[in-house]
N, C-alpha and C positions, 0 to 999 in steps of 0.2 A: 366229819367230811374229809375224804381222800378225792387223787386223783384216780385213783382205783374203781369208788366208789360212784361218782359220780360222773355226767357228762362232761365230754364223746365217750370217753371212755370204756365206763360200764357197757353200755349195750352195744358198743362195738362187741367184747369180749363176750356177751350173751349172743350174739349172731356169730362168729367166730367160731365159738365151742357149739354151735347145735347143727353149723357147717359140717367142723369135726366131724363130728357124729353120725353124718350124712352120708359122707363119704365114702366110695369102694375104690378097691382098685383090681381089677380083672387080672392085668399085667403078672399078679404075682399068684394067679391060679394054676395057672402051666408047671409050676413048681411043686414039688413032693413038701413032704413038711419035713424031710430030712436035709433037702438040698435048698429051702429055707435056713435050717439052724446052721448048717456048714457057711452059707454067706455071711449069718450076723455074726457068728463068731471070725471072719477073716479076717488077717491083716493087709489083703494083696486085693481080694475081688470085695471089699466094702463099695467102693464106687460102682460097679455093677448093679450090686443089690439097692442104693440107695437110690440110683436111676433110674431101676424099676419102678421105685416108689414114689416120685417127683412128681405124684399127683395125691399123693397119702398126706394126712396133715402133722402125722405122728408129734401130735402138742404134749404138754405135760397135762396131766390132770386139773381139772378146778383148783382143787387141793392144793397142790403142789403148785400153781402158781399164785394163788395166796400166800402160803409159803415162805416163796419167794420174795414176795412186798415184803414181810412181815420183816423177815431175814436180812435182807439191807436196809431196809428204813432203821431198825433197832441197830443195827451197828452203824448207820451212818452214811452207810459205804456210800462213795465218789465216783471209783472206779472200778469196773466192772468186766467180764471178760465174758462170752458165752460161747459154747463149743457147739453150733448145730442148730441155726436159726428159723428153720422149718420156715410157717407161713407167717415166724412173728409170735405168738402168743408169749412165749416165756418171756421175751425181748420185751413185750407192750407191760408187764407185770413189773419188770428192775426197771425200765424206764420211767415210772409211775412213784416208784420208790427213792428214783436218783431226784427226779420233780420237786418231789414232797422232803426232800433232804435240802432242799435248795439248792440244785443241779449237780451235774458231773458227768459220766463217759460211759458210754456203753459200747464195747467191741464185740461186733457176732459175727461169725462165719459158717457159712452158707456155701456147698458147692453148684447147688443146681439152680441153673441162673432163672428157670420159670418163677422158684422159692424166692429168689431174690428180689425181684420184681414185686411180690405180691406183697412180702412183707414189707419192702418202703413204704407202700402204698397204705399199709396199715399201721406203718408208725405216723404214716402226713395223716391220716383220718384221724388216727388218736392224737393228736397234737404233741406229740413226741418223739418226732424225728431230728427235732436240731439236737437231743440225747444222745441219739444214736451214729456209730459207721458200720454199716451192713459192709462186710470184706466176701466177695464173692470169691470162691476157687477151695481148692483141698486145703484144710483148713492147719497140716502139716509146715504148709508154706507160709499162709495169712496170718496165723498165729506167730508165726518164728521170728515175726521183726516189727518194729514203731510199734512194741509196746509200752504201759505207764510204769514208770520207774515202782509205783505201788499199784496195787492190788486189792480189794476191799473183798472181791466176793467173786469165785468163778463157778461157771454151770457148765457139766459137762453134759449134754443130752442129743449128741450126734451117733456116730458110728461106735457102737458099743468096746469093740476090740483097740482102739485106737484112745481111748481114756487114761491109760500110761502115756502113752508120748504126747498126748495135749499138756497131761500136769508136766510133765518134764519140760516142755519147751516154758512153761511159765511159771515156775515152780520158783524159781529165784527172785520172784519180783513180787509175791504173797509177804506182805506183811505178817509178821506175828498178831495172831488175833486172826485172820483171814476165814473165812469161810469156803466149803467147797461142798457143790451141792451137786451130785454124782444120779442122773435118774435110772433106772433099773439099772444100778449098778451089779444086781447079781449076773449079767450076761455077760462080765469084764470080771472071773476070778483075778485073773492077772492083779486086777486092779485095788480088789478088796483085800487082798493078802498085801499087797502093798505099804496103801493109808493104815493095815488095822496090826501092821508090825510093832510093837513094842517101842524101837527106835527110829522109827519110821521119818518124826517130827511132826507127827500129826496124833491128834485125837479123836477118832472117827465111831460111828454108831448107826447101824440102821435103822430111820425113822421112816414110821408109817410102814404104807407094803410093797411101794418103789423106789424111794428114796436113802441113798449113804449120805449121812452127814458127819463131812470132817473140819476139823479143825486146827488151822498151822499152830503151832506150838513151838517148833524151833527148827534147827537145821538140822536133815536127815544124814547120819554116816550111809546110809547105803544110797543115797539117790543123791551126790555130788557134783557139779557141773562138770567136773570132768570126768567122770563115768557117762553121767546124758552125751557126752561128746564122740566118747568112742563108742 
């Protein structure tokens, strides 16, 4: 018996995900599917495109937020970081895991305040909101300060282009042992050439058919805080 598994929980995330699935969003038909890929791949008009979409639920998979439980509960993890808190589902999956660990911190950030809204509302239904602080705003900003001196496990699964300077702004505070769980991370080469450098200080691998999973291993010579500075 998890808190995953059982009530509120569960069929919170069985209504949640068949919501998911529900879901259209018209907004982004007016668009080619070439001027599509130009927004997900941007570093400048991400908010744009992400605006259009603040009615999309874009969660991770089932899968993948099993995953996730699995993922921190086995390592233990306390504290936690998430890049891109949609309506909540990933959030309700490490919060379930921090529970079942016998508490600890959940940091998500959220730019679109409708997102915001819905997902507190779905951590109070799950009983997992005293876990959680939902950080509303670009999450450049939210991220970059009152974070936990450590680090147990961070999710990057916001604006795809923007998954370097998330790890960068947080990168110094991952424990050895960390985890980092990067979703369709192939839309971020940037990203994968990165973590899957030789000397990088990570040990990374693509698992499943959306999912990079890296591993802190030590301190990177190319990615230094005073290179992230300049």
């Amino acid at each position: 018996m998890t808190t995953l598994t059982t009530a509120p929980l569960a069929p919170l995330l069985d209504r949640l995900f068949a919501e998911a699935d529900a879901a259209t969003n018209p907004a982004l038909s007016a668009f080619s599917s070439e001027e599509r890929d130009r927004l997900m791949h941007s570093k400048t008009d991400y908010l744009r495109l992400y605006g259009l979409m603040k009615d999309l639920w874009l969660p991770v998979s089932r899968e993948t937020g099993v995953l996730l439980y699995m993922l921190a509960r086995s390592t233990g993890a306390r504290s936690i970081v998430e890049f891109g808190t949609s309506f909540g589902i990933s959030a309700l999956h490490l919060a379930a895991a921090l529970r079942d660990n016998g508490g600890g911190r959940l940091i998500t950030s959220e730019f679109e305040p409708s997102k915001v809204m819905r997902a507190r509302a779905h951590l109070v239904e799950g009983g997992l909101d005293d876990l959680v602080e939902v950080r509303e705003g670009d999450a450049l900003k939210t991220l970059s300060v009152d974070l936990p001196e450590r680090i147990d496990l961070l999710l990057l699964d916001g604006a795809k282009p923007l998954y370097p300077e998330v790890l960068s702004l947080v990168e110094s505070r991952l424990r050895s042992g960390a985890l980092i769980v990067a979703d369709n991370a192939d839309l971020c080469p940037e990203y994968l050439e990165r973590v899957r450098a030789p000397d990088s200080g990570y040990l990374s691998v693509p698992f499943a058919e959306d999912v990079e999973l890296s591993l802190r291993v030590g301190t990177s010579r190319l990615h230094t805080n005073a290179e992230v500075a300049t």
